[in-house]
C-alpha positions as CSV (number, residue, x, y, z in Angstrom):
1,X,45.1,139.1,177.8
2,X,45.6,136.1,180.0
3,X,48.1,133.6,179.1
4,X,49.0,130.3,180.8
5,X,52.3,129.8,182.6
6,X,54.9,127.3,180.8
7,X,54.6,125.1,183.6
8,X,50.5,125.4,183.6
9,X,50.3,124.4,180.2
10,X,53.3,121.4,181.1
11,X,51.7,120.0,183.8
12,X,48.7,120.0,181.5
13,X,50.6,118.1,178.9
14,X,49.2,114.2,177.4
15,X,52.4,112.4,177.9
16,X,53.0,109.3,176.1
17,X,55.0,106.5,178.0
18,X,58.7,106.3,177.1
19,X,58.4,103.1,176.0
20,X,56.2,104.3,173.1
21,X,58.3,107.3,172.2
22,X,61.6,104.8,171.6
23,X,59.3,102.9,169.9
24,X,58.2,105.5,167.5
25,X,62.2,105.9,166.5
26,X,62.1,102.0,166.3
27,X,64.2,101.4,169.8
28,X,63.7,98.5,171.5
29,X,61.9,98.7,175.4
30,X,65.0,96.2,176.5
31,X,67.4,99.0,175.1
32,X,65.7,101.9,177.3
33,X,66.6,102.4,180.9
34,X,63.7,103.9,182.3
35,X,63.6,106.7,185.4
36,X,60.4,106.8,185.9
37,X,57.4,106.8,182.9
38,X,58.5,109.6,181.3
39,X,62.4,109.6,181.0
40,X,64.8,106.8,179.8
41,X,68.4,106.5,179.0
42,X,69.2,104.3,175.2
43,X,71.6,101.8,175.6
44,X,75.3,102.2,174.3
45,X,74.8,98.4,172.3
46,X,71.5,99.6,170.6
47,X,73.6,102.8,169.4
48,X,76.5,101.2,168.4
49,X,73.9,98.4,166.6
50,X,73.1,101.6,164.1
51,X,76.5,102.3,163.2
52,X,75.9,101.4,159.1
53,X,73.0,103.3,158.8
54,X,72.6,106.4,156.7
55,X,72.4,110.2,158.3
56,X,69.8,112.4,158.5
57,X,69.7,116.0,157.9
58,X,71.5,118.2,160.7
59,X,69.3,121.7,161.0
60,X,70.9,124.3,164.2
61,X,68.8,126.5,165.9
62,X,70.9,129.6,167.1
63,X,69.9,133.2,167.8
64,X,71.2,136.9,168.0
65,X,72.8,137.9,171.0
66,X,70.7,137.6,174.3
67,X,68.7,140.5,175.5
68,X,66.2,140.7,178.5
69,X,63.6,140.8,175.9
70,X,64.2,136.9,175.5
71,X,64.8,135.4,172.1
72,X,62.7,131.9,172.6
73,X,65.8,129.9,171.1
74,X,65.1,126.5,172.9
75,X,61.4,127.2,172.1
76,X,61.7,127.6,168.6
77,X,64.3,124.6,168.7
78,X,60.9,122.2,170.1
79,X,59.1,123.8,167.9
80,X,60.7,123.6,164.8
81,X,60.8,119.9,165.5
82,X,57.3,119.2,166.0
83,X,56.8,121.5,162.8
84,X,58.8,118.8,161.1
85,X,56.7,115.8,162.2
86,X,53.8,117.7,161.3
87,X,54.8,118.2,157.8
88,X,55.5,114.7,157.6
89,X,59.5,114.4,158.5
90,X,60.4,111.8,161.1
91,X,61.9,114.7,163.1
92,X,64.4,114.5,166.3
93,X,65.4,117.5,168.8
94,X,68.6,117.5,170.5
95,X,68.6,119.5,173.3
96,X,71.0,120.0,176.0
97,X,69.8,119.5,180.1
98,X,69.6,122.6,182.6
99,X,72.0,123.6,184.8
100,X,71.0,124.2,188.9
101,X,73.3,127.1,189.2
102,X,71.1,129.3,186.7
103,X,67.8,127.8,187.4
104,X,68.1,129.2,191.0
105,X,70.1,132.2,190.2
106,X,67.8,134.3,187.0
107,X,67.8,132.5,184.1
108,X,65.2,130.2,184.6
109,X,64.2,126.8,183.3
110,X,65.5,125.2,179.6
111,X,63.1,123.0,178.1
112,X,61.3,125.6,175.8
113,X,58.0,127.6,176.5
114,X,55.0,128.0,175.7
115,X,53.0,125.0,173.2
116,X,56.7,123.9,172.5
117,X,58.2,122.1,175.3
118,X,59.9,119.5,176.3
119,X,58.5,117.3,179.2
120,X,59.0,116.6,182.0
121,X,59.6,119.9,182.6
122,X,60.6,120.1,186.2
123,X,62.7,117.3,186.4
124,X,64.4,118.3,183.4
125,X,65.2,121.7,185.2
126,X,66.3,120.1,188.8
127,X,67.6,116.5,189.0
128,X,66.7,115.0,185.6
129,X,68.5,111.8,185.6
130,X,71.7,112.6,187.7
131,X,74.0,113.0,184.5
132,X,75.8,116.6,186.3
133,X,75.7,115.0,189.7
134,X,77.7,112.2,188.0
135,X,80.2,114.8,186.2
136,X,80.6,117.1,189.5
137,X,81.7,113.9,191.2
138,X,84.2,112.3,188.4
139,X,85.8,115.7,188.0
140,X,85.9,116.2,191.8
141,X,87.2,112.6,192.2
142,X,90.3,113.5,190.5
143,X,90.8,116.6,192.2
144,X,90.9,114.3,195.3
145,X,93.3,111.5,194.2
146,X,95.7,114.2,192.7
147,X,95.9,115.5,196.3
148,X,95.8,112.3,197.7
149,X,98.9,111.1,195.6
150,X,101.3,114.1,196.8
151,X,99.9,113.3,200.1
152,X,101.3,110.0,200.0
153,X,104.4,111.0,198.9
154,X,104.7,112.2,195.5
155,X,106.0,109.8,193.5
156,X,104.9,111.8,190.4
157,X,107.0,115.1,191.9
158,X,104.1,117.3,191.4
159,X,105.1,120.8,191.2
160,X,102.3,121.6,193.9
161,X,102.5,125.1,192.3
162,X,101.4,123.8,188.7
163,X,98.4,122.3,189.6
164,X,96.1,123.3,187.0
165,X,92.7,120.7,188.3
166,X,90.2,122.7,189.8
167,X,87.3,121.8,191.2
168,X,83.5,122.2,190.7
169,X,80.0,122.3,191.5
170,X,76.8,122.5,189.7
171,X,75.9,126.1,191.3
172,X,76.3,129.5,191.2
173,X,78.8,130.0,194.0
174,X,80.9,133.5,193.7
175,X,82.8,132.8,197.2
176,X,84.2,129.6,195.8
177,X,85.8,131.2,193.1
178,X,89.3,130.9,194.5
179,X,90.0,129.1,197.8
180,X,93.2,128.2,199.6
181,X,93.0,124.4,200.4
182,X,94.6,121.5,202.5
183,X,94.4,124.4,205.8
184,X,94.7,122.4,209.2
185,X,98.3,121.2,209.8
186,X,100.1,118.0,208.6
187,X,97.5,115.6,208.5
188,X,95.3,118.0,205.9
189,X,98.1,117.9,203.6
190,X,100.1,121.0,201.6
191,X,97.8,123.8,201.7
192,X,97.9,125.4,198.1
193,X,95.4,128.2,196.1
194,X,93.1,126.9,194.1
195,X,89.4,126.9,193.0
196,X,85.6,126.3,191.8
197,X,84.0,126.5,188.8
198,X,80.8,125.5,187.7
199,X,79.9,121.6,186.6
200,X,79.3,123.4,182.9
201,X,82.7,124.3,182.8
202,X,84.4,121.4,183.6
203,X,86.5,119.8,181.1
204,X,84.8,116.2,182.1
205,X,81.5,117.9,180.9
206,X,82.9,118.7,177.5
207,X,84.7,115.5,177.4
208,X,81.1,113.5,178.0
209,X,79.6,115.4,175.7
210,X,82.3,115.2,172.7
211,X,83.0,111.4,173.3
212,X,81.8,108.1,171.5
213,X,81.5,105.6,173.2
214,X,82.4,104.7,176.8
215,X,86.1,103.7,175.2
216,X,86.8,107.2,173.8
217,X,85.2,108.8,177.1
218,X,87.8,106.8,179.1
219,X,91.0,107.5,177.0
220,X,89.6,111.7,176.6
221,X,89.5,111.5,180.9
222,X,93.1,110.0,180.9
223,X,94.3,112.8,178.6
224,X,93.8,115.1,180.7
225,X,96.7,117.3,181.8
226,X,96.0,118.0,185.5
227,X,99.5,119.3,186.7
228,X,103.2,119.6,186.1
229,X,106.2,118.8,187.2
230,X,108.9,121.6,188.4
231,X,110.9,120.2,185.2
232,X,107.4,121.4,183.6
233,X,106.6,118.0,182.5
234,X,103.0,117.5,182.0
235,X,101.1,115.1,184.1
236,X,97.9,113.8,183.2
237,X,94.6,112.2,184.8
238,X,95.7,108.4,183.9
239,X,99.2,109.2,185.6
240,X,97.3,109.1,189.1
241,X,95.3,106.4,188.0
242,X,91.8,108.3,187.7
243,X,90.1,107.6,184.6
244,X,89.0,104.0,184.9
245,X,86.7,104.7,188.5
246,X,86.0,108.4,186.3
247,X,84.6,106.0,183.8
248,X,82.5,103.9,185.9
249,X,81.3,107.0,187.6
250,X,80.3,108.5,184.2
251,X,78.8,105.1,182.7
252,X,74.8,106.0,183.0
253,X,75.7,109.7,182.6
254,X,77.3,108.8,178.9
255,X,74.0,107.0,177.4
256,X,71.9,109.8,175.9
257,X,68.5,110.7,177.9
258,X,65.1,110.5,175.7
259,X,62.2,112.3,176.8
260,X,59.4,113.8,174.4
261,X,57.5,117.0,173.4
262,X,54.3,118.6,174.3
263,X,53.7,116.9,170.9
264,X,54.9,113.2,171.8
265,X,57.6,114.1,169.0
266,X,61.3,112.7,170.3
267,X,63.5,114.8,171.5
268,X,67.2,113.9,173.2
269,X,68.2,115.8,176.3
270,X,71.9,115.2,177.1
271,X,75.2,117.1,177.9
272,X,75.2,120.9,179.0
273,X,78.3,123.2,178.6
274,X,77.4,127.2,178.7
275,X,78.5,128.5,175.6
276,X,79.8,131.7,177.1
277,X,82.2,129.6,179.2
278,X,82.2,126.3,177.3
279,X,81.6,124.8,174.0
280,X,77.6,125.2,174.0
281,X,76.4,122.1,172.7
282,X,74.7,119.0,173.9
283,X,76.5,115.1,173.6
284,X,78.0,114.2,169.8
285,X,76.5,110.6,171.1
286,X,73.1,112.1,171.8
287,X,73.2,113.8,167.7
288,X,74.5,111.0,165.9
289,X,72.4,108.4,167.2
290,X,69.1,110.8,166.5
291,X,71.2,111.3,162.8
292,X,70.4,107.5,162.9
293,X,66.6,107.3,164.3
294,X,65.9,110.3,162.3
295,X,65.4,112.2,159.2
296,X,65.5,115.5,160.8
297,X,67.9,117.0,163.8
298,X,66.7,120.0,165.0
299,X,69.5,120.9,167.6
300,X,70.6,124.1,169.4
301,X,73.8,126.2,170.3
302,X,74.2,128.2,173.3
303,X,73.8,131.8,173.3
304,X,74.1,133.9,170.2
305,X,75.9,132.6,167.1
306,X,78.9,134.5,167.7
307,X,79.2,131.9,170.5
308,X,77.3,129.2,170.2
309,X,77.5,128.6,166.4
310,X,80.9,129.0,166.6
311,X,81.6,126.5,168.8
312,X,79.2,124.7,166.9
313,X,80.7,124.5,163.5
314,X,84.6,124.3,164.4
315,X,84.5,122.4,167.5
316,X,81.7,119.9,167.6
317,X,81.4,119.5,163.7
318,X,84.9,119.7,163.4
319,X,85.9,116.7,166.0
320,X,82.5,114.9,165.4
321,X,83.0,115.3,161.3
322,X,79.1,116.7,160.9
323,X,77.8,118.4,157.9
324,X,74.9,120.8,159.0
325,X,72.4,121.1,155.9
326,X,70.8,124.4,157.5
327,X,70.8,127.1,160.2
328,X,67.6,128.9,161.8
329,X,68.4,132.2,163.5
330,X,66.2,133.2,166.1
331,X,65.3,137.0,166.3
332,X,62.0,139.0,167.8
333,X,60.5,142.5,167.0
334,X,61.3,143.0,171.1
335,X,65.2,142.5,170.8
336,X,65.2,144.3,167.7
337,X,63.8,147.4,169.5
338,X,66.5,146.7,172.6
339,X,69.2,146.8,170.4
340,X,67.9,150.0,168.8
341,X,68.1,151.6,172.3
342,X,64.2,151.1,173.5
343,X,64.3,150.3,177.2
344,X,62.5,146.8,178.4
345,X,59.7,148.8,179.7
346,X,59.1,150.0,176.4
347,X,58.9,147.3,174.6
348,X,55.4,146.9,174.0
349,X,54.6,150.4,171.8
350,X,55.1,150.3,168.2
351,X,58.4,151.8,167.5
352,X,59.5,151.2,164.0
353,X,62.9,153.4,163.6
354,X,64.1,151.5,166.8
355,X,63.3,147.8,165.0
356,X,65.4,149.1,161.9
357,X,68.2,150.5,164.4
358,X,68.4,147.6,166.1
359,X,68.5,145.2,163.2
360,X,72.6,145.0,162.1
361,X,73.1,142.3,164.9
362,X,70.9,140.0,163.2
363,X,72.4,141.4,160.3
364,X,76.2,140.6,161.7
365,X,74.8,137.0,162.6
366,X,73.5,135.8,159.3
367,X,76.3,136.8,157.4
368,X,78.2,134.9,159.9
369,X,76.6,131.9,159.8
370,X,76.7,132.1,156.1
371,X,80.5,132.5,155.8
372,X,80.3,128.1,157.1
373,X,78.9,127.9,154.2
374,X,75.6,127.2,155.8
375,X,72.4,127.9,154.4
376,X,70.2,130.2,156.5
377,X,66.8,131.3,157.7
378,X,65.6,133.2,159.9
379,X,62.8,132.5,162.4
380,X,61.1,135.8,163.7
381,X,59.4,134.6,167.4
382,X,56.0,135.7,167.5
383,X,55.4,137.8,170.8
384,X,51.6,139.2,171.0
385,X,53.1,143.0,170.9
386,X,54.3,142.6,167.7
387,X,52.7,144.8,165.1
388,X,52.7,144.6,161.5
389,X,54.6,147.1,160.7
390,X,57.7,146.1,162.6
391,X,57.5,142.4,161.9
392,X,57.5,143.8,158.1
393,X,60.3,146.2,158.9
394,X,62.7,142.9,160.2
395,X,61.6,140.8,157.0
396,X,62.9,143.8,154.8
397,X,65.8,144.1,156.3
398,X,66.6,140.1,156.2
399,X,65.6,140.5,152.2
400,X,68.4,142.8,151.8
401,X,71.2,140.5,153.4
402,X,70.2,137.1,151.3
403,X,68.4,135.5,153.7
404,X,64.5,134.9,154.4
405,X,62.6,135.7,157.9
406,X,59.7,133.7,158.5
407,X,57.2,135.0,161.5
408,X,56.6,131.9,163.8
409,X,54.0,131.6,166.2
410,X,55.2,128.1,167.5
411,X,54.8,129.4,171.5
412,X,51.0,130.2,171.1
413,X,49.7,127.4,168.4
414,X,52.4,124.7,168.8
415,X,53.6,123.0,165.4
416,X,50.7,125.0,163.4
417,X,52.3,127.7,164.1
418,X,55.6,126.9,162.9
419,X,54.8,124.7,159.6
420,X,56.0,128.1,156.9
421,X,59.2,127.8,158.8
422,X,59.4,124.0,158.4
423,X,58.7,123.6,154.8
424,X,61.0,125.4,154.2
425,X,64.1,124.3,156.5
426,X,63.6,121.3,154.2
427,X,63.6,123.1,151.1
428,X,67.2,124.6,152.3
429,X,68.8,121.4,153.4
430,X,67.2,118.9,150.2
431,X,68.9,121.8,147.7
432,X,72.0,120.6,148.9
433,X,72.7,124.2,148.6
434,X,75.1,122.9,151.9
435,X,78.6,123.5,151.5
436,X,80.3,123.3,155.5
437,X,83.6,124.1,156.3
438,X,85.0,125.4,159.6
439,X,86.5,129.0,160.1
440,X,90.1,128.2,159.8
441,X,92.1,124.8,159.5
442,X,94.2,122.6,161.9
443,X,97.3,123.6,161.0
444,X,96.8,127.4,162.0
445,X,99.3,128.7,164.6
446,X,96.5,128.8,167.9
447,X,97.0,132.8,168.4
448,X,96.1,132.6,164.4
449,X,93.1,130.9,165.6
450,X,92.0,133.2,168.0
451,X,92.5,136.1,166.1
452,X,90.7,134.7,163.0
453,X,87.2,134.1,165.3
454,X,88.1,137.6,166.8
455,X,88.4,139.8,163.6
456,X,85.7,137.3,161.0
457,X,82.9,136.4,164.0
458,X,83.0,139.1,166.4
459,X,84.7,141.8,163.8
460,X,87.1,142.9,166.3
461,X,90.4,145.0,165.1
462,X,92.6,142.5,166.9
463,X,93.1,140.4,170.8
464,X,95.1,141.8,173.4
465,X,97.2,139.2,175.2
466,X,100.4,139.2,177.3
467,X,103.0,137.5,176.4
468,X,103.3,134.8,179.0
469,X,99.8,134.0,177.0
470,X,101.7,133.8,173.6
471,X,104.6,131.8,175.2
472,X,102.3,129.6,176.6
473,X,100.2,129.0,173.0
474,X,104.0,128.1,171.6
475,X,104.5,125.9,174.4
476,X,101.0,123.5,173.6
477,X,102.3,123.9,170.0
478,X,105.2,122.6,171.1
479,X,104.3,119.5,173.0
480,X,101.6,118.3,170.0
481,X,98.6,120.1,171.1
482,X,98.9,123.1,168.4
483,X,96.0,121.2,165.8
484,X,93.1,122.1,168.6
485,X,90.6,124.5,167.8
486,X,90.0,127.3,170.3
487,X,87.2,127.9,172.6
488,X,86.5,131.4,173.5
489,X,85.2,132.2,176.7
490,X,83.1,136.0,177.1
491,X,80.2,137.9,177.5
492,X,77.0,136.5,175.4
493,X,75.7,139.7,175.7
494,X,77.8,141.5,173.2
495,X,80.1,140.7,170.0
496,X,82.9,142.6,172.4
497,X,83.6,141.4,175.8
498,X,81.5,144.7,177.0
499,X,78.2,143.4,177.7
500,X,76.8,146.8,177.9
501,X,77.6,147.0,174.1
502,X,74.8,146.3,171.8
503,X,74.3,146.3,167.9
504,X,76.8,145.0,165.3
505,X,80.3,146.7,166.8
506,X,83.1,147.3,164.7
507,X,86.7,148.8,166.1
508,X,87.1,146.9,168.9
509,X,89.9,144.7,170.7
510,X,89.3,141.5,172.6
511,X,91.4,141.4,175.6
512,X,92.5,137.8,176.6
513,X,92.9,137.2,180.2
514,X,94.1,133.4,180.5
515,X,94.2,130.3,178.5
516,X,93.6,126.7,179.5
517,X,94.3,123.1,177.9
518,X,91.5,121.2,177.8
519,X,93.4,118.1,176.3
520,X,91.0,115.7,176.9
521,X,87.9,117.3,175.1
522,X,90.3,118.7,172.1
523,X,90.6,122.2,172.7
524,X,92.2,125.4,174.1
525,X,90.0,128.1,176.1
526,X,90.5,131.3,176.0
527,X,89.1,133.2,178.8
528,X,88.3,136.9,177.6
529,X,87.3,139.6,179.5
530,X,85.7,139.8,183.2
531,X,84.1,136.6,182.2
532,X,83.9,134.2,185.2
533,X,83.8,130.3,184.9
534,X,81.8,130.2,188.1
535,X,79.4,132.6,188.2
536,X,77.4,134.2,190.9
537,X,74.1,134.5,192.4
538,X,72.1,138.0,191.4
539,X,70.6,140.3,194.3
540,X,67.6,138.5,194.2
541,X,68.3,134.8,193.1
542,X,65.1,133.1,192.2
543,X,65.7,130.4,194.8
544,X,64.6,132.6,197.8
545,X,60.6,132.2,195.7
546,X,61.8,128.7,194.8
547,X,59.0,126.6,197.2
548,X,56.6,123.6,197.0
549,X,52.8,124.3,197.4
550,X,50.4,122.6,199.3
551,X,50.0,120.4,196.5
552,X,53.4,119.4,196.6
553,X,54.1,121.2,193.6
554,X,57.2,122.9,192.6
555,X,56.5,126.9,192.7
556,X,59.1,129.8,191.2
557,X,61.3,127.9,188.7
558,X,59.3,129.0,185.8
């Protein structure tokens, strides 16, 4: 059975211009920034123009944990949105943009697949419209002027020890990972260890995407702690001066990006933090001002929702004060059957008992999604493969824990294959059966914190940390900083931080290897695990088949 490529059926795609999707959410053409016909940035005065007007409904998309099979997540996230408009909703997507590090590495693009896409697809998925190239170089302009100060002579009497500003880059780049810099003799400066991480990880990424306005993006930069003194005094971004040219760096990169869908449906593509490393979600500017434009946001959270949903609910909900009316947890017969032990080259013979053996991770997500007090559904991506039996088999099984599953065939037939789903998103979140609350409060001690998402999300026995790590928890408690929620950094692959580990997993400990302040964007990371915040390139990246034809044509992404 021959299928077209997602970038076949993209380049295929009817595009409207721009102009003519703002105007379908009633924006202005002098309050888009165009790059290009197809891609345009909405102006910070047009969103702060809608500040009186009344919500929409906030609908996540998020999934069990990732599996080569491939869940479709994004997919379903397009296509749930054009299943909205179909029905009759005035229905937005908020997405987040791609990172180059994956792309040429093995993950591949992020605009969805199939009949439910976002275009332009390629741009999205390389340059887009600069908004990481931006973030790299405000983060790595501070990383400069902080060396550039003790160069000078100190006046701040930097403990050159207790720098804790990195730097990045938006690729994968395992030799970067730690680095001794400032090598060369007096004129280079005080040579000192240090590092990269990826552009997704860097606080500046999480701080554009949890800010405002440009006013609240300026005063989150200056927050930041970058270093201490040998008195262990903190010293932050605005101490060197930094966050004013970090602002006009990050001006363009703040206004949320507006592209549309195989459809010509609306859909917002801003922000990008992994979830695994970061918080997950796209730009709290990009959701509130579709909140505004739209009845319906369909958005998405990285990774499974032990990660992404997480994050989700008790970091961007908490700081941004949204009230999701529904969830969508995205599952297929093919992960079912990996997480019942059937190898990927397997996956396409009816196998039943492995379906029902693989099913208690979907099971362990719904029921953790529901404890937000979030009404769910769950969306069963339609792969060809499937057979009756075993798309029965996962419906059963989602009967017994409360929830519906509803088999969506968005990737083949577009919104017509997604309306069941979509009727009935809107029957969850007009019930006002929506009763959100985040995992744990404020005022919870931080290792509290951590523990709570350890033993309620990933059902873990306890964490495992040192205790310079506890000392160090106290100390942010301490100086004012103990009211921040926590951001876990693992594996995706797993509830444990053993990505080899499969299935809902109970009796396990979650070992934390180092914590970080990100001040700025509100919260503390805790870095579990091997995870790495800058990751490397597989044996076989998918850059060395990365080419343009003879047409000019971008080949290998896809």
């Amino acid at each position: 059975m021959a299928f077209k490529t997602d970038i076949e059926i993209a380049r295929e795609a009817k595009k409207q211009p721009i102009m003519e999707i703002g105007a379908k959410l009633g924006i202005p053409s002098e309050h888009l920034l165009p790059y290009g016909h197809d891609k345009a940035k909405v102006g910070q005065e047009f969103i702060k123009s809608l500040a009186g007007r009344p919500d929409g409904k906030l609908v996540l998309v998020t999934a069990i944990n990732p599996t080569p099979a491939g869940e479709g997540k994004t997919t379903t996230t397009v296509g749930l949105g054009d299943g909205l408009n179909r029905i009759g909703k005035k229905a937005v997507v908020c997405i987040r943009e791609a990172s180059l590090g994956p792309n040429f590495g093995m993950k591949g693009g992020a605009a969805g697949g199939g009949m439910a896409q976002v275009v332009p697809m390629e741009e999205m998925n390389l340059h887009f419209t600069g908004d990481f190239h931006a973030i790299t170089s405000a983060h790595n302009l501070l990383s400069a002027m902080i060396d550039n100060h003790i160069y000078w002579g100190n006046e701040l009497a930097i403990d050159e020890r207790r720098i804790v500003w990195r730097r990045v880059m938006d690729m994968n780049d395992r030799a970067l990972r730690d680095i001794v810099v400032n090598l060369g003799g007096v004129a280079n400066g005080f040579p000192r260890q240090t590092g990269f991480d990826i552009t997704v990880a860097s606080e500046v990424m999480a701080i554009l995407c949890l800010s405002n306005d440009l006013e609240d993006l300026q005063k989150r930069l200056g927050d930041i702690v970058v270093a201490y003194t040998r008195e262990k005094k903190a010293i932050y971004a605005r101490d060197v001066k930094a966050d004013g040219a970090m602002t006009v760096l990050l001006k363009d990169a703040m206004q949320p990006n507006l592209v549309q869908t195989l459809e010509n449906n609306p859909a917002f593509v801003h922000g990008g933090p992994f979830a695994n490393i970061a918080h997950g979600c796209n730009s709290v500017i990009a959701t509130k001002t579709a909140l505004k434009l739209g009845e319906y946001v369909v958005t998405e959270a990285g990774f499974g929702a032990d990660l992404g949903a997480e994050k989700f609910f008790d970091i961007k909900c908490r700081k941004a004060g949204l009230k999701p009316s529904a969830a969508v947890i995205v599952a297929t017969v093919r992960a079912m059957k990996m997480n019942g032990g059937v190898a990927k080259a397997d996956l396409g013979a009816e196998n039943v008992d492995a379906v029902k053996k693989g099913c208690p991770n979907l099971g362990r997500h719904i029921s953790n999604v529901k404890s937000f007090g979030v009404p769910v559904v769950v969306a069963i991506n339609h792969f060809y493969s499937d057979t009756d039996a075993e798309v029965a088999a996962v419906k059963a099984y989602v009967a017994e824990q409360g929830a519906e599953a509803i088999l969506c065939k968005h990737w083949a037939n577009g919104s017509a294959g997604i309306e069941e789903l979509a009727h009935k998103v809107v029957q969850m979140a007009e019930s006002g059966a929506a009763n959100f609350a985040p995992l744990y409060p404020d005022e919870m001690p931080l290792f509290q914190k951590l523990q709570t998402i350890a033993k309620r999300i990933y059902h873990a026995d306890d964490v495992i940390a040192d205790k310079a790590i506890r000392d160090q928890l106290k100390t942010w408690e301490a100086a004012g900083y103990g009211h921040l929620p926590i951001c876990v950094a693992k594996t995706q692959y797993s509830f444990t931080t053993d990505p080899t580990v499969r299935g809902a997993p109970t009796g396990h400990t979650v070992p934390v290897r180092e914590v970080r302040l990100s001040a700025g964007a509100g919260f503390i990371v805790a870095i579990c695990g091997e995870i790495m915040t800058m990751p490397g390139l597989p044996k076989v990246p998918s850059a060395e088949v990365i080419r343009l034809n003879d047409q000019g044509q971008v080949e290998g992404l896809f």
